[in-house]
N, CA, C and O atoms as a GROMACS GRO file, in nm:
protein
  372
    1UNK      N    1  11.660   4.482  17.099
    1UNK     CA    2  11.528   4.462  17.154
    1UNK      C    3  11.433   4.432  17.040
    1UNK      O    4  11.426   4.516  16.949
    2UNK      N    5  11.364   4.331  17.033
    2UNK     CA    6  11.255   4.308  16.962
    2UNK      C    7  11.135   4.413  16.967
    2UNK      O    8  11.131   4.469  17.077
    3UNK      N    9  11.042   4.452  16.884
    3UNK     CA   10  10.923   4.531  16.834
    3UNK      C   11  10.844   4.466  16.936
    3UNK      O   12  10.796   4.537  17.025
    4UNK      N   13  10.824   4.339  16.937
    4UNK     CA   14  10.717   4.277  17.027
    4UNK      C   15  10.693   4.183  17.081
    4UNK      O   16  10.723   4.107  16.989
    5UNK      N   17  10.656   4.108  17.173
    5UNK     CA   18  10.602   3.971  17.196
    5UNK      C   19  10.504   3.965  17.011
    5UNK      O   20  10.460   4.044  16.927
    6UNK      N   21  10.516   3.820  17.034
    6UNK     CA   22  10.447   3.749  16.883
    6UNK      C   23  10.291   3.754  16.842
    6UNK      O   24  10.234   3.757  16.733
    7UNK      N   25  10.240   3.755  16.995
    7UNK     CA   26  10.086   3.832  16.992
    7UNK      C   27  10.037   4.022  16.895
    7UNK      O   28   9.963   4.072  16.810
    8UNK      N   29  10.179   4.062  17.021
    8UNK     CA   30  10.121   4.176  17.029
    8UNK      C   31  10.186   4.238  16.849
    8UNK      O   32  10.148   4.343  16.797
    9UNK      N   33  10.304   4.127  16.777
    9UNK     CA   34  10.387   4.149  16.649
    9UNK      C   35  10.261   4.124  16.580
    9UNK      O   36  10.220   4.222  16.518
   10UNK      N   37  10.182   4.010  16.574
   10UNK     CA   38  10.080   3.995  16.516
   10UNK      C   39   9.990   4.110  16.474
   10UNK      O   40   9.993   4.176  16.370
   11UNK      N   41   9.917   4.117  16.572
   11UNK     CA   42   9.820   4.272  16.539
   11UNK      C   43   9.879   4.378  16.508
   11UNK      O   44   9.799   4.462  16.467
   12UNK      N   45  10.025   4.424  16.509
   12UNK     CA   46  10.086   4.548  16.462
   12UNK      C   47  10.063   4.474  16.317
   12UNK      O   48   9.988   4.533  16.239
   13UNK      N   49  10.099   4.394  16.290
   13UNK     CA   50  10.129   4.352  16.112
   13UNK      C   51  10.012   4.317  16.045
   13UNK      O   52   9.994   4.331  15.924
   14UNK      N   53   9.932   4.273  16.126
   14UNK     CA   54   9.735   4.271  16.063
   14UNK      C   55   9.736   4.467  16.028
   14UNK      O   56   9.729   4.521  15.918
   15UNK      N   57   9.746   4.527  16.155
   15UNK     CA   58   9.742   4.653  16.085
   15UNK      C   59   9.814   4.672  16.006
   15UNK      O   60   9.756   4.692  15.899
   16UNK      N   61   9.942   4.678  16.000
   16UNK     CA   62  10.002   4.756  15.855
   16UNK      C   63   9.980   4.644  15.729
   16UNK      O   64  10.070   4.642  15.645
   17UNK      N   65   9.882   4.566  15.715
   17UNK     CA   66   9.892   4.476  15.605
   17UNK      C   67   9.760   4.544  15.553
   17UNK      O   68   9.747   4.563  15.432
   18UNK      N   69   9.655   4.583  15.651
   18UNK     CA   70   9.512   4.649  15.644
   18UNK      C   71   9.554   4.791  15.556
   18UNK      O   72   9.515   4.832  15.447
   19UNK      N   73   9.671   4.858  15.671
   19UNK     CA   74   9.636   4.974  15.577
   19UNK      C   75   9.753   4.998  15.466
   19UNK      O   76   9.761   5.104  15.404
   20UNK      N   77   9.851   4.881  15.446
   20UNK     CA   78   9.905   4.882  15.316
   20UNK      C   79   9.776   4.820  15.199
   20UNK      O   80   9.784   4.827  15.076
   21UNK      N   81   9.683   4.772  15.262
   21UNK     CA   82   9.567   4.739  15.120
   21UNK      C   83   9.479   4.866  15.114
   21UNK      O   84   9.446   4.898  15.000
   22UNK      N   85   9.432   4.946  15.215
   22UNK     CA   86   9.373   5.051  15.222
   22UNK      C   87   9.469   5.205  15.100
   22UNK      O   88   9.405   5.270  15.017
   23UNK      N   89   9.572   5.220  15.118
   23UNK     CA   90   9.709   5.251  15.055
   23UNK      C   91   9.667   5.222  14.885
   23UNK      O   92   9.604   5.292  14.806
   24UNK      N   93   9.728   5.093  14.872
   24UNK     CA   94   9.705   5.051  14.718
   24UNK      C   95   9.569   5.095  14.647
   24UNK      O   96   9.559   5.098  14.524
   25UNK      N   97   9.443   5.136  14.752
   25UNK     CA   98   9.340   5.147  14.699
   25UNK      C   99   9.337   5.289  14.671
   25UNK      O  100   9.286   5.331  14.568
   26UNK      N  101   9.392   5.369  14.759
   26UNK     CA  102   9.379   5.504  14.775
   26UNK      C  103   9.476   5.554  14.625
   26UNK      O  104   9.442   5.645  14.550
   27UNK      N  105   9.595   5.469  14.609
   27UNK     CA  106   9.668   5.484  14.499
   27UNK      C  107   9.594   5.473  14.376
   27UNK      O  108   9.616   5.549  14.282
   28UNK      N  109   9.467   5.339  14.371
   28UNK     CA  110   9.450   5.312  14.216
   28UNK      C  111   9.272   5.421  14.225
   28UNK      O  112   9.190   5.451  14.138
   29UNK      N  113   9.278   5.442  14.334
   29UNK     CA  114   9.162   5.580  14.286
   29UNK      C  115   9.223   5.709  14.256
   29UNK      O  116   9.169   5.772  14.165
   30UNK      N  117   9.295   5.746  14.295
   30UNK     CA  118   9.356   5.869  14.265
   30UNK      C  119   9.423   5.797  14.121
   30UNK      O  120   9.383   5.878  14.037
   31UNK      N  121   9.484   5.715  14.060
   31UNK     CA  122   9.507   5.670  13.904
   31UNK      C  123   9.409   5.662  13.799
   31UNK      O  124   9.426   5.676  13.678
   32UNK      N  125   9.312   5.638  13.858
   32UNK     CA  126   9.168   5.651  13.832
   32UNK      C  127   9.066   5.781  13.780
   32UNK      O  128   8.981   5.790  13.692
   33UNK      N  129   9.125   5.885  13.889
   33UNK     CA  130   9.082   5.993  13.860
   33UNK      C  131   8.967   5.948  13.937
   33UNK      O  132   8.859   5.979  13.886
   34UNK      N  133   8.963   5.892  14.030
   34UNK     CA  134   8.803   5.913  14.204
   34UNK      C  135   8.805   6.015  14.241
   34UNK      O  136   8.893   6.102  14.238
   35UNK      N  137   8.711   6.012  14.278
   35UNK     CA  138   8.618   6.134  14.365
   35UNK      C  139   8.698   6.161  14.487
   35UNK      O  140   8.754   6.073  14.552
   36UNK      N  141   8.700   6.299  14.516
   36UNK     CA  142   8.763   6.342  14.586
   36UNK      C  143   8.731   6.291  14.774
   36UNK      O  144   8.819   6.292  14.859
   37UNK      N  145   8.628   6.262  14.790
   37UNK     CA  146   8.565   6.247  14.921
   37UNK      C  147   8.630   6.142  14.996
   37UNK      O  148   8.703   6.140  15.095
   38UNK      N  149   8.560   6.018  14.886
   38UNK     CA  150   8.641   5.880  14.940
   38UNK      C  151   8.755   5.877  14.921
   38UNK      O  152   8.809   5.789  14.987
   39UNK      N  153   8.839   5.950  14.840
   39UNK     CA  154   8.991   5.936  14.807
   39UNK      C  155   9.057   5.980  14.954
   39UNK      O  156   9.144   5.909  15.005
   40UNK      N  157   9.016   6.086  15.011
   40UNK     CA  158   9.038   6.164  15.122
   40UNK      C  159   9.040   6.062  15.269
   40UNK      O  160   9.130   6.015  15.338
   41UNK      N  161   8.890   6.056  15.272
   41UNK     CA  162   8.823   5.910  15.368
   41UNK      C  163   8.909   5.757  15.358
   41UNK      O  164   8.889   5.671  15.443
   42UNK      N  165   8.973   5.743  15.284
   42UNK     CA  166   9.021   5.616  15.265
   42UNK      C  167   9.190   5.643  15.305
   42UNK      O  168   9.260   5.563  15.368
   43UNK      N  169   9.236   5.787  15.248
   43UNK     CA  170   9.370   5.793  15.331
   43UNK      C  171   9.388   5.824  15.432
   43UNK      O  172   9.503   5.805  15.469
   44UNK      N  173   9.309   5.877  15.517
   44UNK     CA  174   9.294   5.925  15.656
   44UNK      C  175   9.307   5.813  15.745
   44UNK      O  176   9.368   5.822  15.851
   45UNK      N  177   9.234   5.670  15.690
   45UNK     CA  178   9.205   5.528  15.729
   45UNK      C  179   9.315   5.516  15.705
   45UNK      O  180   9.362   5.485  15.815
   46UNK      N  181   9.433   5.522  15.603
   46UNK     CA  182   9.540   5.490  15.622
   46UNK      C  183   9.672   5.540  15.693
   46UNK      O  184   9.768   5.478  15.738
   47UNK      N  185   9.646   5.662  15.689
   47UNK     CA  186   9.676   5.751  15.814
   47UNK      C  187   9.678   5.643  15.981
   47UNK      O  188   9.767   5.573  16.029
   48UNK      N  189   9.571   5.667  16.018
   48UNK     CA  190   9.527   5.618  16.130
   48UNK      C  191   9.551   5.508  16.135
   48UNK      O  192   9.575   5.486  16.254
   49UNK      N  193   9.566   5.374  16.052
   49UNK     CA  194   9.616   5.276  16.067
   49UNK      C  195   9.773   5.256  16.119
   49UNK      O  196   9.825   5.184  16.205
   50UNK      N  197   9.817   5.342  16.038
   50UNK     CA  198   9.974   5.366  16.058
   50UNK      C  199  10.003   5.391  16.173
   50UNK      O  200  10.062   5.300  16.231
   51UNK      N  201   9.972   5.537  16.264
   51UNK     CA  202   9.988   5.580  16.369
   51UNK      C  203   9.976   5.488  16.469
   51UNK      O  204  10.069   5.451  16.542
   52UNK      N  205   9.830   5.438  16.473
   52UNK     CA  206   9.822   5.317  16.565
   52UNK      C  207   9.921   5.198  16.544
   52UNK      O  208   9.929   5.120  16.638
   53UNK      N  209   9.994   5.176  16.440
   53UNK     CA  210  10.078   5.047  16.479
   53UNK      C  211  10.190   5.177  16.544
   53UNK      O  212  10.207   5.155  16.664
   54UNK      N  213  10.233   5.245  16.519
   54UNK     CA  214  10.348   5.296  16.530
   54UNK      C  215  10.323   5.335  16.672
   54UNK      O  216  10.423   5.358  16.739
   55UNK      N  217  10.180   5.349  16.742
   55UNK     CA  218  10.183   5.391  16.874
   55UNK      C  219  10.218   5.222  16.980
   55UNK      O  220  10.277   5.212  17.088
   56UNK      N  221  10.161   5.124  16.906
   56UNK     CA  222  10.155   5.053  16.929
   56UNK      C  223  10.331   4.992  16.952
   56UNK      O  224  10.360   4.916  17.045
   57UNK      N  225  10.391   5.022  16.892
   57UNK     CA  226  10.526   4.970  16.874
   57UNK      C  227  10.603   5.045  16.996
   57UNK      O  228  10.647   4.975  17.087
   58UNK      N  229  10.618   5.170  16.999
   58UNK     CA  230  10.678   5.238  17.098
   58UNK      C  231  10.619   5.247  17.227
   58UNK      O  232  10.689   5.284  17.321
   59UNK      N  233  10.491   5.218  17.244
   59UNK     CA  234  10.396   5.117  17.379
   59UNK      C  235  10.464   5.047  17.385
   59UNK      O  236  10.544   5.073  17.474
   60UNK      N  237  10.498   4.894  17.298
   60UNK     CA  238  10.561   4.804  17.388
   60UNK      C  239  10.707   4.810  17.419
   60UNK      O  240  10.769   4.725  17.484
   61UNK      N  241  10.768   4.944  17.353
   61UNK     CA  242  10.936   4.946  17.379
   61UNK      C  243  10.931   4.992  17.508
   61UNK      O  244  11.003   4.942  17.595
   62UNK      N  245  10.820   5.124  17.541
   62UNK     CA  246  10.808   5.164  17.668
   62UNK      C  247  10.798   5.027  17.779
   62UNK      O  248  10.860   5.012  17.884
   63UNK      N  249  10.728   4.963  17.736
   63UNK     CA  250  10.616   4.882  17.838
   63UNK      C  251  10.832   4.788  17.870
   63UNK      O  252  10.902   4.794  17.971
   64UNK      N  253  10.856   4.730  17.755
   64UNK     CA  254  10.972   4.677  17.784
   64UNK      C  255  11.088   4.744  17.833
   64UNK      O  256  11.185   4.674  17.863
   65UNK      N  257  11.095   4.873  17.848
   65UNK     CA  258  11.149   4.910  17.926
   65UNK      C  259  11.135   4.958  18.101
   65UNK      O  260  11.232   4.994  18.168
   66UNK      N  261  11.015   4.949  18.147
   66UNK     CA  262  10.985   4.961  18.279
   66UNK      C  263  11.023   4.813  18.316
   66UNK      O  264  11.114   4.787  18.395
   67UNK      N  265  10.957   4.730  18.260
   67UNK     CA  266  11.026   4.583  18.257
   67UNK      C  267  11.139   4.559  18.303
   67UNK      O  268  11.159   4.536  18.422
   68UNK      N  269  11.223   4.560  18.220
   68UNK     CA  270  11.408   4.535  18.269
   68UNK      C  271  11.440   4.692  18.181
   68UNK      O  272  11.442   4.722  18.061
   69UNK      N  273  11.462   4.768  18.309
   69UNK     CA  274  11.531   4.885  18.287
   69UNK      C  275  11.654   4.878  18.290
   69UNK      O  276  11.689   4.996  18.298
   70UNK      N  277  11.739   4.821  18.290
   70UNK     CA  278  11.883   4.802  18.297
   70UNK      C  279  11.933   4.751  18.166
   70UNK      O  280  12.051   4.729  18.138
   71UNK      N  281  11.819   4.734  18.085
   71UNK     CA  282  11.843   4.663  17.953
   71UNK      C  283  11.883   4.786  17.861
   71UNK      O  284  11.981   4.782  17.786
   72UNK      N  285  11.809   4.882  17.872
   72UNK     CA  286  11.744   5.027  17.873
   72UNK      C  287  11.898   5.053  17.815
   72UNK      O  288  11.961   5.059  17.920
   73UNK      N  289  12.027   5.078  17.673
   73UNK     CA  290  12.107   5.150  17.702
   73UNK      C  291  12.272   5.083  17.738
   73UNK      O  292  12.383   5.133  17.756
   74UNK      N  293  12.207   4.921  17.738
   74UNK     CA  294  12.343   4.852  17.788
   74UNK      C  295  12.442   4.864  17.606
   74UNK      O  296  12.556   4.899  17.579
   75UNK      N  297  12.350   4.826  17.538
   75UNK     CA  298  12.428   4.879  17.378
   75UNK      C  299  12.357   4.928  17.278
   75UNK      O  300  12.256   4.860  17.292
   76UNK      N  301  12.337   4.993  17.190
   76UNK     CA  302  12.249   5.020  17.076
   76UNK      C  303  12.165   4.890  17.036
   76UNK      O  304  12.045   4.897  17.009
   77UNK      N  305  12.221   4.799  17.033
   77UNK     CA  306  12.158   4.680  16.952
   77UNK      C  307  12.054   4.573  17.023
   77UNK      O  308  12.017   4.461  16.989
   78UNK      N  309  12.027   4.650  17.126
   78UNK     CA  310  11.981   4.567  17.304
   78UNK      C  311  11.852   4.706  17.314
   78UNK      O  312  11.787   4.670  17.216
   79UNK      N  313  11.813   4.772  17.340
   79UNK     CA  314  11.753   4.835  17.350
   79UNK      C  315  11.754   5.046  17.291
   79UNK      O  316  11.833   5.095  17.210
   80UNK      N  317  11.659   5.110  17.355
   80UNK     CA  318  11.709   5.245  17.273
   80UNK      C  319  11.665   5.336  17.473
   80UNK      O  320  11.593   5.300  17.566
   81UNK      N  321  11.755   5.458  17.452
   81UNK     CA  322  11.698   5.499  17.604
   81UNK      C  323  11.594   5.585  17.599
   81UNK      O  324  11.546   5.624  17.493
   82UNK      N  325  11.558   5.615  17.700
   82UNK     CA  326  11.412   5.722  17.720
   82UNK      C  327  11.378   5.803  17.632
   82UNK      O  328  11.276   5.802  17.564
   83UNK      N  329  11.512   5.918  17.632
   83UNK     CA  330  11.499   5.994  17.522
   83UNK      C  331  11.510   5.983  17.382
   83UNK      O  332  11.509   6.082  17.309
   84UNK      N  333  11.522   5.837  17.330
   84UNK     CA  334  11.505   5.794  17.219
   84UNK      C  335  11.341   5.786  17.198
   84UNK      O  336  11.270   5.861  17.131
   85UNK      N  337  11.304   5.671  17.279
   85UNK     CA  338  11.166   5.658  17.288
   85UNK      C  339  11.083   5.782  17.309
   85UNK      O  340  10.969   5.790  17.263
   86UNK      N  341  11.135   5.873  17.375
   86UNK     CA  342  11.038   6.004  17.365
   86UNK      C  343  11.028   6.094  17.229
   86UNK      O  344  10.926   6.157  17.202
   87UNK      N  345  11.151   6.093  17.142
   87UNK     CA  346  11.172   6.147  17.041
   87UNK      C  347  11.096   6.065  16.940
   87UNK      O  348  11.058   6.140  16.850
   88UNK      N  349  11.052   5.914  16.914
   88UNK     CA  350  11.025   5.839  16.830
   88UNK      C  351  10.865   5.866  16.860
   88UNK      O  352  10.791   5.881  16.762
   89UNK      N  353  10.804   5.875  17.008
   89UNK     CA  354  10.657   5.878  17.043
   89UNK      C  355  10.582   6.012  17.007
   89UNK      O  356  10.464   6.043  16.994
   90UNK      N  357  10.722   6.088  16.996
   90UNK     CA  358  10.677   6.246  16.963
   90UNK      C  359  10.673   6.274  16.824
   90UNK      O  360  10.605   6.367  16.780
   91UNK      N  361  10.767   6.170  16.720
   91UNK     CA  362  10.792   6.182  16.628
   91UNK      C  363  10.649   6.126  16.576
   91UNK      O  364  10.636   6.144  16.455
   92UNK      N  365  10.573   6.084  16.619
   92UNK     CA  366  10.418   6.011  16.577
   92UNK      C  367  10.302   6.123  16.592
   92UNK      O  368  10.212   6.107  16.509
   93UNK      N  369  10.282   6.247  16.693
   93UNK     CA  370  10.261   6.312  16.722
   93UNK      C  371  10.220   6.432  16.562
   93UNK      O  372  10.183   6.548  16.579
   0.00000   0.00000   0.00000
C-alpha cells in the first residue's frame, strides 16, 4: 500500500522538509550555545510537525482501508490490518 495519493504525499513531505529545516536549526542553536526559550519553542515546532505528518499518514492508511477493505491483510506488502494501524496511531500518541 502506498503512504498516499500524490496530493495528499505532497503536503506530508512539505511538512517533514519544514520541520527537518526547523530540526537543523534547533541543532545549530543548541551548537551555538542559544538561549534556552527559543531552543525549546523551535523543537516543540518540530515536534508537532512530525506528529502531524505521521497523523497524517496513518489517516490515509485508515481512510484506505475503509476504502477496499479486502485489501486490508491479503499480504504484508499490500496493506497492514487494523491492529497494525491502531498500534502505529497509538504509537504517535
Amino acid at each position: 500500500m502506498a503512504i498516499a495519493d500524490a496530493e495528499t504525499q505532497r503536503k506530508i513531505l512539505n511538512r517533514l522538509r519544514r520541520a527537518q529545516g526547523q530540526l537543523a536549526a534547533v541543532i545549530a542553536a543548541v551548537e551555538s550555545g542559544g538561549e534556552c526559550r527559543p531552543v525549546v519553542t523551535q523543537l516543540a515546532a518540530v515536534s508537532s510537525a512530525l506528529d502531524k505528518a505521521g497523523f497524517q499518514i496513518i489517516a490515509t492508511a485508515m481512510r484506505d482501508c475503509l476504502v477496499d477493505p479486502e485489501a486490508v491483510g491479503e499480504d504484508a506488502a499490500a496493506g497492514v490490518s487494523m491492529d497494525e494501524l491502531e498500534k502505529l496511531f497509538l504509537s504517535l500518541s
